[in-house]
C-alpha positions as CSV (number, residue, x, y, z in Angstrom):
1,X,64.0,-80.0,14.9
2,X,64.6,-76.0,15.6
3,X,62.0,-75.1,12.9
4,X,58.7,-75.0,14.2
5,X,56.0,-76.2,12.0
6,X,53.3,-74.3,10.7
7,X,50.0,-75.1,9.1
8,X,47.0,-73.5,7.4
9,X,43.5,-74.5,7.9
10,X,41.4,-72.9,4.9
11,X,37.5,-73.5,4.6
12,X,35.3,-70.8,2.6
13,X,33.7,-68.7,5.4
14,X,36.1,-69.4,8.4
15,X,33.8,-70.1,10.5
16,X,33.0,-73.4,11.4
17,X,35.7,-76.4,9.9
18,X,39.0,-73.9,10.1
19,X,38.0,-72.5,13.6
20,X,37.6,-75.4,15.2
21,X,40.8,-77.5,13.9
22,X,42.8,-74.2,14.3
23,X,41.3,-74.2,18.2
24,X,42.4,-78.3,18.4
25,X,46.0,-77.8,17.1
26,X,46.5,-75.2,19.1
27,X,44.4,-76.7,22.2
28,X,46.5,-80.4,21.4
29,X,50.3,-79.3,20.3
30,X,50.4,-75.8,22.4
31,X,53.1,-73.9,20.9
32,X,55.1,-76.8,19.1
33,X,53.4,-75.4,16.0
34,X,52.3,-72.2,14.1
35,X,48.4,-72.2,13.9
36,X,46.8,-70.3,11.3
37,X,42.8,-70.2,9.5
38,X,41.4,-68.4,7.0
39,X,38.6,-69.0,4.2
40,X,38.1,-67.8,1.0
41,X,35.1,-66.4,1.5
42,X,35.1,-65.0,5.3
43,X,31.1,-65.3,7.1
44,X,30.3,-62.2,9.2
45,X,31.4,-64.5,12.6
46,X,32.5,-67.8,14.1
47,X,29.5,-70.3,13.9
48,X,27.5,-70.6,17.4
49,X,26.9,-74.2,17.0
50,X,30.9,-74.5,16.2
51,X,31.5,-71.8,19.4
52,X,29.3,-74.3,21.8
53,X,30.5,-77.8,20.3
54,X,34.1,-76.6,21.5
55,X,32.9,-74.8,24.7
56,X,31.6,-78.1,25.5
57,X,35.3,-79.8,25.4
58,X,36.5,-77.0,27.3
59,X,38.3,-74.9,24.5
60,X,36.6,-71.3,23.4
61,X,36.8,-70.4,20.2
62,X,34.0,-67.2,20.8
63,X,36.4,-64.5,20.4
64,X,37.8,-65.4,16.7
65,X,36.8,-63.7,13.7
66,X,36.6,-65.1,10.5
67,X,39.9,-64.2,8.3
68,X,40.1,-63.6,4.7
69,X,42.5,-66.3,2.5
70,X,45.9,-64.4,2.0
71,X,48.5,-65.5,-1.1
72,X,51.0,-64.8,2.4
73,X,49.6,-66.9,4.4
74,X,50.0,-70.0,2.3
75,X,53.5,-69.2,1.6
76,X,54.2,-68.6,5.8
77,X,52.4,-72.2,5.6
78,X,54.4,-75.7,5.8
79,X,51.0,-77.5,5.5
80,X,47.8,-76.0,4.2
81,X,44.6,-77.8,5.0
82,X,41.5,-77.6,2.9
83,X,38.3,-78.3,3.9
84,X,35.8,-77.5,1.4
85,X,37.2,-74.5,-1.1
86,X,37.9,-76.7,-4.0
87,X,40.4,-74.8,-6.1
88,X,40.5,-71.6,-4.3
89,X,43.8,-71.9,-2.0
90,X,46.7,-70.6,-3.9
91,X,49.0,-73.4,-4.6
92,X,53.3,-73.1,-3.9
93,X,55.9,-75.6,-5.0
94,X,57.5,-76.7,-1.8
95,X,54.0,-76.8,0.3
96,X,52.5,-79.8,1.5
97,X,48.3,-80.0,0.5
98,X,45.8,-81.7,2.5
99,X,41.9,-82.1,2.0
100,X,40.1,-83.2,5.2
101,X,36.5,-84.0,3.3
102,X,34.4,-83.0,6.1
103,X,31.0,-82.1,6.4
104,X,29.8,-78.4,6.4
105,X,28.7,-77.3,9.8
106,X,26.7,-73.9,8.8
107,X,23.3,-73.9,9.4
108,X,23.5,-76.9,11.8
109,X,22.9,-77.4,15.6
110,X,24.9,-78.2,18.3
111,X,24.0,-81.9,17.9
112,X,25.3,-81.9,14.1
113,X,28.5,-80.1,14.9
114,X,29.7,-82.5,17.2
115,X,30.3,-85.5,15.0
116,X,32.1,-83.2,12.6
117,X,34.2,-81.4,15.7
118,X,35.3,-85.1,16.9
119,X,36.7,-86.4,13.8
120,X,38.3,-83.0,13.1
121,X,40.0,-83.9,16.7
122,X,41.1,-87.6,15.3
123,X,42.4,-85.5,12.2
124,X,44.5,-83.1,14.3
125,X,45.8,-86.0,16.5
126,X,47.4,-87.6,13.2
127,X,49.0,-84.7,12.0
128,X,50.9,-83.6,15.8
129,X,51.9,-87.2,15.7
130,X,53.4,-86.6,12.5
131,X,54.9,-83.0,12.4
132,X,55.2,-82.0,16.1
133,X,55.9,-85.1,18.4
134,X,55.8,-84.9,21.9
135,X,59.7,-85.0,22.7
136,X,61.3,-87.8,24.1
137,X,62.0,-87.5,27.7
């Protein structure tokens, strides 16, 4: 495949859900595929308790800002991910849609986040496996 892949994670404040799968596709697939997040609604910065559940596992995710939902981005997008923002992602013909129904980290600690930041992980596993597989040697 000479195109590489690109998807969208999209959650309302980019701060928590988005950050953390962008951080595991990235972390996971390295640059077999085009990461991108944004929310609908951007919060003021990366959640802390999202920030120290991926510190723990060795990726940080500190220095991101949350980025505002752009029509552009979805179109640059193969795949756009949902995670939360109901019916506010633009939608294309020719795009492939997902909605990860996961839970809503703001306002949690550590200890809540990392449930949600572990099945996120599983998540992200099952897409690389199917959009960027490792090559065969």
């Amino acid at each position: 495949m000479s195109h590489k892949p690109s998807v969208l994670f999209v959650c309302v404040h980019n701060a928590g859900r988005s950050q953390m799968a962008a951080a595991w596709l990235t972390h996971l697939a390295g640059d077999r595929v085009e990461v991108r997040s944004a929310g609908s609604n951007p919060g003021a910065g990366v959640n802390p308790a999202a920030v120290e559940a991926m510190h723990e596992v060795g990726i940080d995710i500190s220095a991101e800002v949350p980025k505002m939902l752009t029509v552009d981005a979805v179109k640059e997008s193969d795949v756009c991910i949902t995670m939360g923002c109901g019916d506010t992602c633009p939608v294309f013909p020719g795009k492939r849609y997902l909605d990860w129904q996961l839970e809503d980290p703001a306002g949690r600690g550590v200890e809540a986040v990392r449930p949600i930041r572990d099945e996120i992980k599983l998540l992200v596993e099952d897409l690389i496996k199917e959009i960027a597989p490792q090559p065969q040697a």
